[in-house]
DRENDO-215531 format. One record per atom (N, C-alpha, C): x, y, z. Coordinates in steps of 0.001 Angstrom, whole numbers, padded with zeros to 6 digits, always signed. Example, Ala and Ser with C-alpha at 12.3 -4.5 7.8 and 13.67 -1.06 7.14 Angstrom:
% DRENDO-215531
+013190-005690+007800+012300-004500+007800+013200-003300+007800+012850-002250+007080+013670-001060+007140+012900+000030+007870
***
This chain:
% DRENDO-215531
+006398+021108-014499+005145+020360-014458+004144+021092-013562+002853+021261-014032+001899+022086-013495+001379+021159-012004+000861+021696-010810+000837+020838-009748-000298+019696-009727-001305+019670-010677-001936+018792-010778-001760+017706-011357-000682+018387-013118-000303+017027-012541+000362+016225-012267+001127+017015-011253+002051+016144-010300+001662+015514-009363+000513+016150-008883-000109+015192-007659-000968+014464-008565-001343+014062-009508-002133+012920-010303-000545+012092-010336+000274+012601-010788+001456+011300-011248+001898+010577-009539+001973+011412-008722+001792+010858-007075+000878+009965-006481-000052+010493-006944-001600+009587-006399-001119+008348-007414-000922+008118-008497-000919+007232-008998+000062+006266-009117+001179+006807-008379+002816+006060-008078+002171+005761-006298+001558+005941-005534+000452+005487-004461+000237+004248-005028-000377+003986-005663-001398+002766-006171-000725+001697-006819+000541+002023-007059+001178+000840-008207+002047+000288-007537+001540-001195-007758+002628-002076-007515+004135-002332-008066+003980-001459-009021+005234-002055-010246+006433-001135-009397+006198-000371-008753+007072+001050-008996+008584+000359-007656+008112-000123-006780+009089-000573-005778+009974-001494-006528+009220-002986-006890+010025-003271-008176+010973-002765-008938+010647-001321-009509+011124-001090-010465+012428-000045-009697+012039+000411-008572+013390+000707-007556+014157-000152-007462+013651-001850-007076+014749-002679-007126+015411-003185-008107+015538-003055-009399+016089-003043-010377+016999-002002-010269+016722-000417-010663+017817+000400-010296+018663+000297-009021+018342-000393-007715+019537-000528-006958+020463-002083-007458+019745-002639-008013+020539-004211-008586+021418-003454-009624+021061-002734-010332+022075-001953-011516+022810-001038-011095+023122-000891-009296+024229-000072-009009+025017-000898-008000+024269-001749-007206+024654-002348-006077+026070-003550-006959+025032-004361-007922+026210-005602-008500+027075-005438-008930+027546-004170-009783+028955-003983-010561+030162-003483-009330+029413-002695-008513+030013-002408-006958+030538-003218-006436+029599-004710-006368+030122-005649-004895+031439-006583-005796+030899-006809-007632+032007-007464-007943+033630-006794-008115+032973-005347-007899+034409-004477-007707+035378-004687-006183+034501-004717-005593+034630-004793-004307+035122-006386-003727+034559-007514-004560+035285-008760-004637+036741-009552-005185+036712-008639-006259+037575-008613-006523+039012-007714-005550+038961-006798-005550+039854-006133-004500+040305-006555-003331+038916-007360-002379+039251-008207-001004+040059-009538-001660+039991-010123-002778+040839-011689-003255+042341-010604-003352+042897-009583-003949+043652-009103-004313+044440-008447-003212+043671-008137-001908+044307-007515-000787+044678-008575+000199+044290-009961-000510+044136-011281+000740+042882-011139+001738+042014-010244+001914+040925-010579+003054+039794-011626+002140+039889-012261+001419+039417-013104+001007+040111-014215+000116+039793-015727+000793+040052-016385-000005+039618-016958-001219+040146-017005-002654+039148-017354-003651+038208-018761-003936+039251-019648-002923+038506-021056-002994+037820-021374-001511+037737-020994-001121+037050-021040+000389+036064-020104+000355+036115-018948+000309+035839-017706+000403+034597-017559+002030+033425-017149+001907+032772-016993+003470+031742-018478+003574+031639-018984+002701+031092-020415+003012+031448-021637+002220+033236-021559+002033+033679-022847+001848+033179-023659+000689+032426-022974-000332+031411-023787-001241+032468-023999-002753+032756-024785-003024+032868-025490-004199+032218-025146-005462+032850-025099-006521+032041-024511-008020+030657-025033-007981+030642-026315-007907+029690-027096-007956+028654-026777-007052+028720-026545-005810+028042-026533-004726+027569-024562-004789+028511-023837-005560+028355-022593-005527+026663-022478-006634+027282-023271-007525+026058-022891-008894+025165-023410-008577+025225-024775-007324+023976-025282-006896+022987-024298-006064+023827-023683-004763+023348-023125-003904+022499-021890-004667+023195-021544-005928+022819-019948-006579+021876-020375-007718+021596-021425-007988+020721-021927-009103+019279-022156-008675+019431-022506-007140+018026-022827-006273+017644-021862-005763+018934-020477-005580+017952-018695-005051+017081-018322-006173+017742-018685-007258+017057-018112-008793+015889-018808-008740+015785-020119-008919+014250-020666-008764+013474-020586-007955+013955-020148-006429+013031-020134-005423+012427-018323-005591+013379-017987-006031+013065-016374-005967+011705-015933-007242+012519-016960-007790+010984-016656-009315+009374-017198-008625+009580-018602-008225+008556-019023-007568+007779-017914-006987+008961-017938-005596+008135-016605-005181+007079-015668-005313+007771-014910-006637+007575-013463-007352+006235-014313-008071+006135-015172-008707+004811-015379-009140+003912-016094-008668+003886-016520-007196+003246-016882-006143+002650-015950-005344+003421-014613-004990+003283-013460-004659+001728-012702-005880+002501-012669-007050+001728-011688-007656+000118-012397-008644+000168-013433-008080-000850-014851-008458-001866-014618-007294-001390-014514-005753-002356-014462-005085-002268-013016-004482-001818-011954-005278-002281-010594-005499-003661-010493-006128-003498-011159-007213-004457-010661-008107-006046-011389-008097-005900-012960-007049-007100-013778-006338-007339-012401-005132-006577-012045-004212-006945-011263-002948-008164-009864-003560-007770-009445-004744-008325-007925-005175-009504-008495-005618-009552-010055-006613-010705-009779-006884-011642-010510-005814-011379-011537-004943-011766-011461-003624-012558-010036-002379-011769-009058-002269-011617-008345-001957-012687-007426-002622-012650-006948-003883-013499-006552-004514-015250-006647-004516-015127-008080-004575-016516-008826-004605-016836-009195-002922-016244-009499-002544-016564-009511-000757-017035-008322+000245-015885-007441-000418-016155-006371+000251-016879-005155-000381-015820-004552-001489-015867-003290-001868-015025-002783-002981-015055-002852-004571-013977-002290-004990-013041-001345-004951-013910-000240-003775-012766+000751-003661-012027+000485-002585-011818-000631-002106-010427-000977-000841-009531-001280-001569-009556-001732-002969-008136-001695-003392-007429-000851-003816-007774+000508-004723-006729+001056-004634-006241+001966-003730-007530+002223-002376-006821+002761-001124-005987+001746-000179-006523+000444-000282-005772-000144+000896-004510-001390+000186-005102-002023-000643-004141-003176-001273-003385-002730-002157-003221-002086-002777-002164-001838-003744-000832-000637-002776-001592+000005-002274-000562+001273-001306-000465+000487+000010-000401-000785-000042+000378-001845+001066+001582-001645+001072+002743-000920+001915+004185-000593+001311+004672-002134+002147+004298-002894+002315+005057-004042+003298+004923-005233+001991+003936-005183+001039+004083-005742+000250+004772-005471-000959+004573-004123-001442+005376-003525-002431+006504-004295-002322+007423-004030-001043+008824-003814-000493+009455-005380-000727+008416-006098-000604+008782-007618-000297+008725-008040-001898+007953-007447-002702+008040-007960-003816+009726-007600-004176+009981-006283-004059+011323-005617-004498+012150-006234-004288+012373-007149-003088+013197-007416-002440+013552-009040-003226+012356-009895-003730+012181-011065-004268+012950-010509-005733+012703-009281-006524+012924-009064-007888+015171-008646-007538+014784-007858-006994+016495-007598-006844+017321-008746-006392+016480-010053-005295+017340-010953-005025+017583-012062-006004+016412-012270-007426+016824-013146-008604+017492-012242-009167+017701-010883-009436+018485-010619-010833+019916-010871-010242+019875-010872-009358+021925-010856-008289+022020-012145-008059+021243-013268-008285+021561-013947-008107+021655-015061-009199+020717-014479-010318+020936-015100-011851+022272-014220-012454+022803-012985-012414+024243-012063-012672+024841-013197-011924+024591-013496-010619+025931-014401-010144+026176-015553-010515+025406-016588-011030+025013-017711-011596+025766-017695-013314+025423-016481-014143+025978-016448-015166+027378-015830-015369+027734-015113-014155+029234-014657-014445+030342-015367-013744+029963-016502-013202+030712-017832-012673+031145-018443-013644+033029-018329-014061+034116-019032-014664+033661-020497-014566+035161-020978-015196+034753-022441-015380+035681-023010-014389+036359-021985-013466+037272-022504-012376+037443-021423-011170+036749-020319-011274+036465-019022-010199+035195-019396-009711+034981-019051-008366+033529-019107-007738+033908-018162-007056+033142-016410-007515+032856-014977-007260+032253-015156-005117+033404-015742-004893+032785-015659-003290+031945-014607-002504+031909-013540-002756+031459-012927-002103+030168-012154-002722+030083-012740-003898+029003-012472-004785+027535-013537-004367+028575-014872-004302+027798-015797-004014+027553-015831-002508+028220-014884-001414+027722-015103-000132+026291-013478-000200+026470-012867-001064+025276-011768-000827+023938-012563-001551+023988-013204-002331+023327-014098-002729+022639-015182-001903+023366-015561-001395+022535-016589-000225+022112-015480+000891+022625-014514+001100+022039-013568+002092+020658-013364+001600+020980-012565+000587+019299-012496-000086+018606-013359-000309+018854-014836-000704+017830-016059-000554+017724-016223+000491+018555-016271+001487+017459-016284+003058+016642-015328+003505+017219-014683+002931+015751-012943+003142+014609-012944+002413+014765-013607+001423+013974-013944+000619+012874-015132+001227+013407-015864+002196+012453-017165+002210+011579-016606+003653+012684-016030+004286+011926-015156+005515+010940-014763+005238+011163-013423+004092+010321-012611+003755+008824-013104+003372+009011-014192+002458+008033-015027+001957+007123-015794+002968+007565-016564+003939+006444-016594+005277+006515-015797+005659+006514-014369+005794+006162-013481+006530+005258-012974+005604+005223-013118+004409+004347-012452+004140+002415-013390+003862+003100-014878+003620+001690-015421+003833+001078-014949+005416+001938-014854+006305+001059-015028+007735+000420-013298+007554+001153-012426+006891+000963-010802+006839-000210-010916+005954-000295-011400+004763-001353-011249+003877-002881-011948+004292-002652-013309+005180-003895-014219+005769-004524-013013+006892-003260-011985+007356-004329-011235+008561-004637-010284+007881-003969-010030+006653-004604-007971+006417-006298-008228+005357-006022-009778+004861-007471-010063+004101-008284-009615+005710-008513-010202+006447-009332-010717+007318-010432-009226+007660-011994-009007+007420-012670-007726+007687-012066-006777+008700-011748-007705+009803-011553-006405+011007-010168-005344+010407-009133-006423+009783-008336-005425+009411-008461-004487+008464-008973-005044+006966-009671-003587+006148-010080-002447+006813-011354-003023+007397-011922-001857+008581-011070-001255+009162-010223-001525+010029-009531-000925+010842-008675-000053+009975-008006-000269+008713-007141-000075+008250-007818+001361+007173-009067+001422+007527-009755+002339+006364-010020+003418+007685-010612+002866+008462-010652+004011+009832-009587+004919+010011-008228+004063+010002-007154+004853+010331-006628+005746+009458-006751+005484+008029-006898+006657+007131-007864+007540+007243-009078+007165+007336-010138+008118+007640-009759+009250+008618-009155+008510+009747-008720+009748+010951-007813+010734+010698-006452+010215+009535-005402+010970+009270-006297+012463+008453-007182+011664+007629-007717+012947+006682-008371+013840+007401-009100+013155+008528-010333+014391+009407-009653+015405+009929-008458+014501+010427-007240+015510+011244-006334+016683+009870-006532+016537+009312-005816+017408+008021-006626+018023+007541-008534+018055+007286-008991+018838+006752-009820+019716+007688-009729+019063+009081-010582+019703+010256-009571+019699+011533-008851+020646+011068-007448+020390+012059-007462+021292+013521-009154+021997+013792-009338+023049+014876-010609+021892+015659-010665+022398+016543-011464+021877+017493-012710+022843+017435-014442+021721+017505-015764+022367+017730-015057+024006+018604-016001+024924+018458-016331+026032+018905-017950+026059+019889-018986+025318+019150-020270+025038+019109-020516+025356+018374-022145+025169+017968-023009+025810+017344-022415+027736+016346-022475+026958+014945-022176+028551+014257-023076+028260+012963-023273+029716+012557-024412+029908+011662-023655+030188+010529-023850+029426+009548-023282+029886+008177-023656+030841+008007-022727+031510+007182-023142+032798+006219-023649+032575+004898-025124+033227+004706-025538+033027+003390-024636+033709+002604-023663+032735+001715-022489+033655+000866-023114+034305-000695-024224+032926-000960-024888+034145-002348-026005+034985-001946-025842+035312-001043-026754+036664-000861-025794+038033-000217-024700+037240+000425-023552+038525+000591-022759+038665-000566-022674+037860-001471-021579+037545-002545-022610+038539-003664-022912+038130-004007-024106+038016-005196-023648+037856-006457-023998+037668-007085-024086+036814-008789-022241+037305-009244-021446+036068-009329-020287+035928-009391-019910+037141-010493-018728+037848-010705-018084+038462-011907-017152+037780-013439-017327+037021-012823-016655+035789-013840-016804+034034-013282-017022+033307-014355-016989+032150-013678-016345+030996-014950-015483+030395-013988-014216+029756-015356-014924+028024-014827-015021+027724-016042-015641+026555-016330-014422+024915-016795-014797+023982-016504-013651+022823-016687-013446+022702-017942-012324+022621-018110-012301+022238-020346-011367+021005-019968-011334+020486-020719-010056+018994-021042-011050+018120-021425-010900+017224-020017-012138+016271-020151-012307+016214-018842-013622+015483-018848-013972+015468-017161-012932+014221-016365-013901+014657-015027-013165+013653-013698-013561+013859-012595-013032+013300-011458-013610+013449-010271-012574+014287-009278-013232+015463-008692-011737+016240-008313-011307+015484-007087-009528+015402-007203-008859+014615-006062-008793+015202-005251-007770+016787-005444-007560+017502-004665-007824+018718-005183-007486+019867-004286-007116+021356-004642-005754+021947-003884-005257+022793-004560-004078+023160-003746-004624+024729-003406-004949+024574-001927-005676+025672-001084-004486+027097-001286-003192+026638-000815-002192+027142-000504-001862+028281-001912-001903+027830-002951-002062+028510-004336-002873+029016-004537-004237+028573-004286-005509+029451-004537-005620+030961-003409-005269+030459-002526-005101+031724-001586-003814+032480-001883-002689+032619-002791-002000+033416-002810-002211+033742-004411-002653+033533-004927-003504+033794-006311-004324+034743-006038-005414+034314-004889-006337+035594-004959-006104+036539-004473-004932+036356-003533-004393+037937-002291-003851+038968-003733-002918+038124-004451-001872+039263-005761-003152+039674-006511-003903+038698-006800-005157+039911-008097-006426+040705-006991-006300+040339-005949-007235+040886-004883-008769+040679-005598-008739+039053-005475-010033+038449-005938-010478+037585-004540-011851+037130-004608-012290+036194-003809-012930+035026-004593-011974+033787-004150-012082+032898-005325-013401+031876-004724-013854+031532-005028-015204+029816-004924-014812+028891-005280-014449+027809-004931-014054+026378-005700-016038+025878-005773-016353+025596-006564-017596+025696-006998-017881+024111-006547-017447+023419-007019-017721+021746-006616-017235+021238-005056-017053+020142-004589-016984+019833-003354-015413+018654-003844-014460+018161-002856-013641+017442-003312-014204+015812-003081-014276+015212-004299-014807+013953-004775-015850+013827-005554-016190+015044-006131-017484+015223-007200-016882+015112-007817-017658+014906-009028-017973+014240-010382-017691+015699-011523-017057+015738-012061-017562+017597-012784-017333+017162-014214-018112+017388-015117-017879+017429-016506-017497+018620-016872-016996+018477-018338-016737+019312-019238-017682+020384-019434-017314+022012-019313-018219+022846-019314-018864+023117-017927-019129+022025-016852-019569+022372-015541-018728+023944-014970-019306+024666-014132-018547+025709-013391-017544+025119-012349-016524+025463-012349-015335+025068-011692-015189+026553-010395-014711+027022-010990-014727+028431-010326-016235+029435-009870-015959+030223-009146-016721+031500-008870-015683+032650-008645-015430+033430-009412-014530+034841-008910-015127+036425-008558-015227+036692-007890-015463+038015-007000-014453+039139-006895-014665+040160-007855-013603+040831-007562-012791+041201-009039-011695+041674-009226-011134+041975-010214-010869+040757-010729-011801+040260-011285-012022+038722-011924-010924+038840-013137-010782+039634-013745-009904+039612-015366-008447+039604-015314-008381+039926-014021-006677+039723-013943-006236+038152-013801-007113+036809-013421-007636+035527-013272-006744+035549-015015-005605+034866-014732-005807+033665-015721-006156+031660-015718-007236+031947-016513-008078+030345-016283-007247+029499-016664-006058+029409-017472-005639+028175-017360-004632+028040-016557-004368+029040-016090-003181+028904-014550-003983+027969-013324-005166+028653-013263-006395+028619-012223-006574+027485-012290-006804+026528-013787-007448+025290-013167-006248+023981-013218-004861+024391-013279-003818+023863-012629-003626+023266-010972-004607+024212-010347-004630+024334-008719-005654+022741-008524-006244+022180-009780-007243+021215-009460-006646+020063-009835-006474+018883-008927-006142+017384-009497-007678+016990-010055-007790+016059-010778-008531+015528-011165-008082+014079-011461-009156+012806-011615-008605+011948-011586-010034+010816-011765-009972+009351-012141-010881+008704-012397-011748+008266-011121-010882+008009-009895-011611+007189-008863-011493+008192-008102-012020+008193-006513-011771+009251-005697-010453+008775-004685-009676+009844-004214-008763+009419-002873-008857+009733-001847-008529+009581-000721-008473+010573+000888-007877+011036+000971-006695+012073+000661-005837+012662+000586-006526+014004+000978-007893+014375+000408-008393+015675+001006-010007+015332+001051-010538+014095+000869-011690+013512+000895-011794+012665+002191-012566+014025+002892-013602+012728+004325-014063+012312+004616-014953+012306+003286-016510+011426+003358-015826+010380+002703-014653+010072+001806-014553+008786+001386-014278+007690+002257-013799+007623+003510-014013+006608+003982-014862+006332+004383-015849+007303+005306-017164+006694+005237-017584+005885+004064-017498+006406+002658-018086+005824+002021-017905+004271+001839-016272+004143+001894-015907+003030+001737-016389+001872+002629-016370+002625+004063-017068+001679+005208-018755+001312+005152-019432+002088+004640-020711+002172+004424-020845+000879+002738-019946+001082+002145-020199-000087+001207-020038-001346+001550-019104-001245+002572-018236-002795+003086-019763-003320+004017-020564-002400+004759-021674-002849+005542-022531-003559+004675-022739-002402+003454-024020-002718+002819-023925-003665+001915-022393-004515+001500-022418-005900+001006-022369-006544+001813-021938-006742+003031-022275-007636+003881-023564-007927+004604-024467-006943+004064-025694-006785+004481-026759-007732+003746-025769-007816+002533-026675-008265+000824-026758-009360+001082-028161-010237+000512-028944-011313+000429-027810-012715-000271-026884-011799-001235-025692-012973-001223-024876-013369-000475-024202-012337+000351-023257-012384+001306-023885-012725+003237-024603-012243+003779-025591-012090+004741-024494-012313+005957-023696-011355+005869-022764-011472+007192-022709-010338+007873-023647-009760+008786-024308-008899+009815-023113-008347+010959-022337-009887+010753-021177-009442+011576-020273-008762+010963-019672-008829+010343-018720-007556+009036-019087-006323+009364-020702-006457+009050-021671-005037+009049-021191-004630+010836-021002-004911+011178-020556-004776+012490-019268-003877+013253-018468-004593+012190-017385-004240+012296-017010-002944+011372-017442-002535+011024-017807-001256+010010-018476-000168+010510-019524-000673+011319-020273+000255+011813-019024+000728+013371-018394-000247+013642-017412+000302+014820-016406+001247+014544-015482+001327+013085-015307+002463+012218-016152+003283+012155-017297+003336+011824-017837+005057+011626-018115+005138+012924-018570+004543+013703-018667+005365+015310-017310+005844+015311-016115+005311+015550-015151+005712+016122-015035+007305+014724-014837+007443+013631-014768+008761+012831-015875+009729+013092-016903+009268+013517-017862+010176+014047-017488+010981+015223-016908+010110+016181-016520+010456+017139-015472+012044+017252-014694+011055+016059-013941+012190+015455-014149+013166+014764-015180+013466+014286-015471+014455+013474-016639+015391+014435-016968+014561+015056-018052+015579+015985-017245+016762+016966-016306+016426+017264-015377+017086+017976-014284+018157+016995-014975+018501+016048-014107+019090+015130-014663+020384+014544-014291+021515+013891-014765+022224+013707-015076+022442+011920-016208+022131+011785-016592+021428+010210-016370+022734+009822-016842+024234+010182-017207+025222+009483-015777+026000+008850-014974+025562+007414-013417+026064+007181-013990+026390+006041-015412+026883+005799-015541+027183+004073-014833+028469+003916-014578+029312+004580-014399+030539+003973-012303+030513+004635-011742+030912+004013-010253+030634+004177-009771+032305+004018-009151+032503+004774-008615+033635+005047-007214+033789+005064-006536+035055+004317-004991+035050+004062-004715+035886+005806-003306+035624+005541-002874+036777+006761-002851+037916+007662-004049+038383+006322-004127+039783+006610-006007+039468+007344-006298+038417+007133-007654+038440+008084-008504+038595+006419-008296+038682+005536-009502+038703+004255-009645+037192+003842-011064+037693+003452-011341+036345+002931-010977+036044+001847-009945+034695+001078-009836+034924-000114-010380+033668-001100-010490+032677-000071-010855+031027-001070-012597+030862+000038-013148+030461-000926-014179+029147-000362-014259+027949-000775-014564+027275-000363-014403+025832-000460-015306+025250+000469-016166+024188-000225-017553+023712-000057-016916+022289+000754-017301+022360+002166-016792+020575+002729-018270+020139+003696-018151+018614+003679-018997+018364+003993-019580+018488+005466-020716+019110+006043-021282+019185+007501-021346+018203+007921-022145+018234+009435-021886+017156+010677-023549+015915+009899-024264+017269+009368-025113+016280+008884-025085+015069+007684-024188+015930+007019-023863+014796+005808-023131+013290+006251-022048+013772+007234-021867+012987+007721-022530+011673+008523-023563+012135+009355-024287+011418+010513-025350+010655+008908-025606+011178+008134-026510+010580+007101-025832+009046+006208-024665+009752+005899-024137+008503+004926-023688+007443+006104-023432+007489+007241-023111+006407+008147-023883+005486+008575-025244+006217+009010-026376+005599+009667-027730+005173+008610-028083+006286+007503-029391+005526+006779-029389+004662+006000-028473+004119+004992-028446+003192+004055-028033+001818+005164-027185+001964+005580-027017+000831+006744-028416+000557+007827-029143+001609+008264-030407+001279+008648-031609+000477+007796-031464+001273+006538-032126+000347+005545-032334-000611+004954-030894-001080+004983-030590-002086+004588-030697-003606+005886-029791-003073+006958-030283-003859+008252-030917-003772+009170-031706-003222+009248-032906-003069+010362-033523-004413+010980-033580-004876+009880-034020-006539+010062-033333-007185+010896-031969-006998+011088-030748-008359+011772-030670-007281+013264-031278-008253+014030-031167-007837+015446-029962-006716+015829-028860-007879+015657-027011-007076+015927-027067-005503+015325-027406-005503+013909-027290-003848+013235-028081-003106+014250-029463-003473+014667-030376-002291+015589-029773-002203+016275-029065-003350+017135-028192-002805+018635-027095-002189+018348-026725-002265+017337-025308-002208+017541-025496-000179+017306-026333-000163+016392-026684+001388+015459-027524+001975+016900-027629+001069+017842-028522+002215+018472-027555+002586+019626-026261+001667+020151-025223+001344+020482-024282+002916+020375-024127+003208+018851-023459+003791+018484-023632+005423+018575-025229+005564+018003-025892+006907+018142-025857+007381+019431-026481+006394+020617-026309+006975+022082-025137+007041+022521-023859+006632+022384-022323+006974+022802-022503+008030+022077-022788+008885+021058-022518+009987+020284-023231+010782+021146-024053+011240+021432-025028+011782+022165-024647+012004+023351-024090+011010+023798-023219+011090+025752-021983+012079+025427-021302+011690+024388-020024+012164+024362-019857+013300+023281-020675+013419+022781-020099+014735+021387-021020+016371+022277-020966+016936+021691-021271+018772+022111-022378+018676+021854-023446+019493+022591-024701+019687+022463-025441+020179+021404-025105+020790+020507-024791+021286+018887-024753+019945+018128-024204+018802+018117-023894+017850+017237-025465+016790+017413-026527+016980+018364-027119+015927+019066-028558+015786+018052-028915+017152+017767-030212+016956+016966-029940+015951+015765-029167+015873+014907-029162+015259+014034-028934+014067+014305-028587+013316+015527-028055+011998+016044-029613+011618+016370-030402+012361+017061-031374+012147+018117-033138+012091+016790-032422+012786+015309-033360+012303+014336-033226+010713+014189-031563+010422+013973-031368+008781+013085-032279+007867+014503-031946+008559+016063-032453+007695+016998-034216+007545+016551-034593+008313+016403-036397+008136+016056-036393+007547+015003-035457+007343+013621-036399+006662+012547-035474+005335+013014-034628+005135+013842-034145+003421+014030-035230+002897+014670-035831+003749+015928-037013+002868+016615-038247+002721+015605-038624+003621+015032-039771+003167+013479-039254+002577+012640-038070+002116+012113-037957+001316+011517-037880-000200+012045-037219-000224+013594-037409-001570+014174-038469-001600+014553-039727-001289+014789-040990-001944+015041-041881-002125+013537-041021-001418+012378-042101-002137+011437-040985-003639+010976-039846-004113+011488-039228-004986+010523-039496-006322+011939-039778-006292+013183-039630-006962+014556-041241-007251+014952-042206-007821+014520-043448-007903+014637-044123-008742+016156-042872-009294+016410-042891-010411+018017-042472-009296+018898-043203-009254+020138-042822-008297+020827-041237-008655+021723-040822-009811+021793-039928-010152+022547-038546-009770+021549-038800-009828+020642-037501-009395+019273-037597-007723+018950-038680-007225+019653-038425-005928+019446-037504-005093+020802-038407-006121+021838-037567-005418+022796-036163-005887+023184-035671-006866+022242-034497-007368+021909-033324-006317+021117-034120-005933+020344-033872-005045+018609-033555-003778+019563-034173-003053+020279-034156-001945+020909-032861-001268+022021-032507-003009+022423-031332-002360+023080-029901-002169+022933-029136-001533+023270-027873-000797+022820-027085-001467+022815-026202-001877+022032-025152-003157+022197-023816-002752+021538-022735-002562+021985-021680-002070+021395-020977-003753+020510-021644-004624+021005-020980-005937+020244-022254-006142+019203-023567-005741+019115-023827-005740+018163-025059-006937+019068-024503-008032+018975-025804-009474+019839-024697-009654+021268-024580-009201+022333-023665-009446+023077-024036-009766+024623-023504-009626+025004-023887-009709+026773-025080-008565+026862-025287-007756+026183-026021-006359+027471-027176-006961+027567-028170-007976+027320-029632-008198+026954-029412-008772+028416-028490-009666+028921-028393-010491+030061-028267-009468+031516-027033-008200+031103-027353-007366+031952-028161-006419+032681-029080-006305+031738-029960-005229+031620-030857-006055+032150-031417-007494+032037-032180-008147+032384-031916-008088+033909-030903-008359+034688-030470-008797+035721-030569-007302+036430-030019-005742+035662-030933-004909+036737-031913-004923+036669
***
């Protein structure tokens, strides 16, 4: 299987609920023929008695106890996957459609619990139907009640688990912390300062070949860097990944740029190295959580929803990834093999793209609600105290159009000089402090 698409069949075993499930079925189809092997043998060696066995239960009392795991376990499973499918579209419309297939579906605490509900009815409907008309499978029927009490555990644990992971702060939080894993994987060196790109099409100049997308289009997931750089060292090419990871590329778009003994390039090896895929992921995308956090603001921002505080809590995510990314060394376009040559480029996004998708649509949108000015002006000046002197111009632009935008949306002078000051809670104590020095 070519690596794309293996990491498409990965990304997409990520996202599915069915698949843990469908693990717990294959361990129910190895585990049950086992334990009744294994039950049988303990009645036959004497460490078990057949009419007593580990909880004393009676035919009657056996098919009872194992007739109510089966119903409670089904309940469950479609109680579970009933207010799955209210949470997403909840979730969806509240927040953001793309938190579900990064954050709700690749929930492994829920996956696991479903698995655990599906393997504990099929062992316990097998035990229910392979009960004689004068044997009660003791030890069949004591793993059985094991698993219906794990089962009922599991089940309040998971309403109190599911009432906190809906709740904004946790999305947020929970999109941040992916956000950080990716910054740390695609910007894995620390700032240097201030460095000057190299104009590459004016050192490069007009490519020698350029291999274009055929199939059908998509949005690229990933690239496998690691292949592209030992691809270009053996034909002693210098390769371009032409698009950025999370663009859009149609059919016929340029995929490639090759430099160099371009003809030794075979293109359909070449565009193996590219996942492609319908939605975008973070797996090598760092602007997607911004993005995701920047949507979650800007519906909570919306004239239907009007909850400023959400927007709040979002904006405390991209400070904190800003934070992180300012301290990082954005400039990895040009990738170099062992020997010190250059052999891949690859287009990722700067400190400015960044500082843009965090701060202007969220300015635009809330400028108006006191909390967003403080909180955005809150955020820009901690950046400014704490990031490298290199990172500040572009912080110290969003600071000038927040103050022109809060004096055209704040027309009372007492709400402007309200609007103006820095508030890490957004409407919080500092107006009282600041007053009092």
């Amino acid at each position: 299987m070519d690596w794309n698409r293996w990491y498409s069949l990965k990304s997409y075993l990520r996202t599915s609920l069915w698949t843990v499930p469908l693990i717990a079925v294959a361990i129910y189809a190895v585990l049950k023929p086992l334990t009744e092997m294994v039950g049988r043998w303990m009645i036959r060696q004497g460490f078990l008695d057949p009419k007593t066995g580990f909880l004393g239960l009676s035919m009657t009392g056996a098919r009872s106890l194992v007739g109510d795991i089966v119903s409670a376990d089904l309940a469950f499973l479609v109680f579970t996957f009933g207010s799955l499918l209210v949470a997403i579209q909840v979730a969806g419309g509240q927040y953001t459609p793309r938190i579900i297939a990064t954050t709700l579906l690749r929930d492994n605490i829920i996956r696991s619990i479903s698995g655990l509900f599906v393997f504990s009815l099929l062992f316990a409907n097998r035990t229910l139907g392979w009960m004689g008309e004068n044997e009660v499978h003791q030890l069949q029927v004591f793993i059985a009640a094991l698993c219906g009490f794990a089962s009922v555990v599991a089940f309040l644990f998971l309403i109190d688990y599911a009432a906190k992971s809906l709740r904004p702060v946790s999305l947020v939080a929970r999109v941040g912390e992916q956000g950080i894993a990716v910054i740390e994987s695609v910007y894995p060196a620390p700032t240097r300062g201030a460095i000057t790109q190299p104009e590459r099409d004016k050192e490069r100049g007009i490519p020698d070949r350029i291999v274009r997308q055929r199939g059908t289009s998509g949005i690229v997931l990933a690239v496998n860097l690691q292949l592209l750089v030992a691809k270009a060292r053996r034909t002693d090419v210098v390769i371009e990944f032409v698009p950025q990871v999370g663009d859009f590329v149609a059919v016929d778009d340029p995929l490639f740029y090759l430099y160099g003994n371009a003809d030794a390039i075979d293109e359909r090896r070449l565009r193996t190295f590219v996942a492609f895929g319908t939605e975008r992921t973070m797996e090598q995308d760092p602007m997607f959580a911004f993005r995701i956090l920047v949507d979650i603001a800007l519906k909570a921002l919306s004239a239907a929803i009007n909850d400023p505080t959400t927007a709040v809590l979002a904006i405390d995510q991209l400070h904190r990834l800003l934070r992180m990314v300012g301290k990082r060394s954005l400039h990895v376009e040009e990738i170099k093999d062992k020997s010190g040559q250059v052999r891949v480029i690859l287009r990722t996004p700067n400190w400015e793209d960044f500082v843009h998708i965090s701060f202007r649509e969220i300015r635009q949108c809330g400028v108006g609600s006191i909390q967003i000015a403080r909180r955005l002006r809150a955020a820009i000046e901690n950046l400014i105290q704490s990031l490298p002197e290199h990172r500040h111009d572009a912080l110290r632009v969003e600071l000038i159009l927040l103050d022109r935008a809060i004096a055209s949306k704040h027309p009372f002078p007492e709400d402007l000089a309200l609007a103006r000051i820095p508030d890490s809670q957004g409407l919080g104590g500092s107006a009282a402090s600041t007053a009092n020095n």
